[in-house]
C-alpha positions in Angstrom: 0.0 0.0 0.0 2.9 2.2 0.0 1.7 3.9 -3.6 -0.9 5.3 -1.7 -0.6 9.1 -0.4 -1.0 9.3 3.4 -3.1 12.2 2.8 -5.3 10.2 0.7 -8.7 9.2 1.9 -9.1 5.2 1.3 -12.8 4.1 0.6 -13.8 0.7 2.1 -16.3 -1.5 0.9 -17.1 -4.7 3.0 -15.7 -2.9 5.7 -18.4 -4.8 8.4 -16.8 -8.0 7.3 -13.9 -10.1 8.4 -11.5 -9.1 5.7 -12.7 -5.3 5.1 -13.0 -5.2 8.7 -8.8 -6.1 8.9 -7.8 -4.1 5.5 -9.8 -1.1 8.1 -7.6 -1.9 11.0 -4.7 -2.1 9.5 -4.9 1.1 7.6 -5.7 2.8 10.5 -2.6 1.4 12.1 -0.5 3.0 9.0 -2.2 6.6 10.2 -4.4 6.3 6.9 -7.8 7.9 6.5 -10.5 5.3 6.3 -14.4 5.6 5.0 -16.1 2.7 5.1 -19.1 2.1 3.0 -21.6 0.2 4.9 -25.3 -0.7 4.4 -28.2 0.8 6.7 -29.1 -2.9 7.5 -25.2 -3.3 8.8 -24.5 -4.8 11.9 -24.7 -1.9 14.6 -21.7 -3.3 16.6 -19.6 -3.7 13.7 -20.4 -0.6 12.7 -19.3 1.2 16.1 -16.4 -1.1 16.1 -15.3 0.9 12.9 -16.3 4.4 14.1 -14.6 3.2 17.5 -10.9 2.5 15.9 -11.1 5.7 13.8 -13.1 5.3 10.8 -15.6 7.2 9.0 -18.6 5.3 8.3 -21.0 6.5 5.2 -24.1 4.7 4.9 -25.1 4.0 1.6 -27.3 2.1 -0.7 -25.5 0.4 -4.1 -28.8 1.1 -5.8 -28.8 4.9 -5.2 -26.8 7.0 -7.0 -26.5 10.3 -4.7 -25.7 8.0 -1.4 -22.8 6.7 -3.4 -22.0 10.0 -4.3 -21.6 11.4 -1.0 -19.6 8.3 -0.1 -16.8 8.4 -2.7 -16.5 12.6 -2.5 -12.9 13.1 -1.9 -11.7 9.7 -2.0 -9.0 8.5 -3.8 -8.6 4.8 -3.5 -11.2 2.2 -3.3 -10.8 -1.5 -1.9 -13.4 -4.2 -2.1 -13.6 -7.6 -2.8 -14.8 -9.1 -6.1 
């Protein structure tokens, strides 16, 4: 991850589960800015357990356009899984 800018905001999707959950943690570790993308329906307690470690948490819906919008503004790198 070292191409990445520190400065740079890294966008999260998956972030409630066991890998996106890590790639968070250990970005956070490495002083980056995290936004996790997570669902209104996720997990409360994962989704405190992010906020708690230092993330930013954006709810939003794949299916709508303008909550997806919000969520990538000012983000230069995404990570999810395929």
């Amino acid at each position: 991850m070292n191409s990445i800018s520190n400065d740079s905001i890294v966008l999260v999707a998956g972030a409630t589960g066991v890998l996106g959950g890590e790639i968070c943690r250990q970005l956070i570790e490495e002083g980056r800015q995290v936004r996790a993308l997570v669902r209104i329906t996720s997990d409360t307690a994962k989704v405190a357990a992010l906020k708690d470690m230092g993330v930013e948490v954006v709810e939003a819906d794949l299916k709508d356009r303008a909550s997806l919008a919000k969520a990538v503004s000012e983000q230069e790198v995404l990570i999810k899984k395929k």
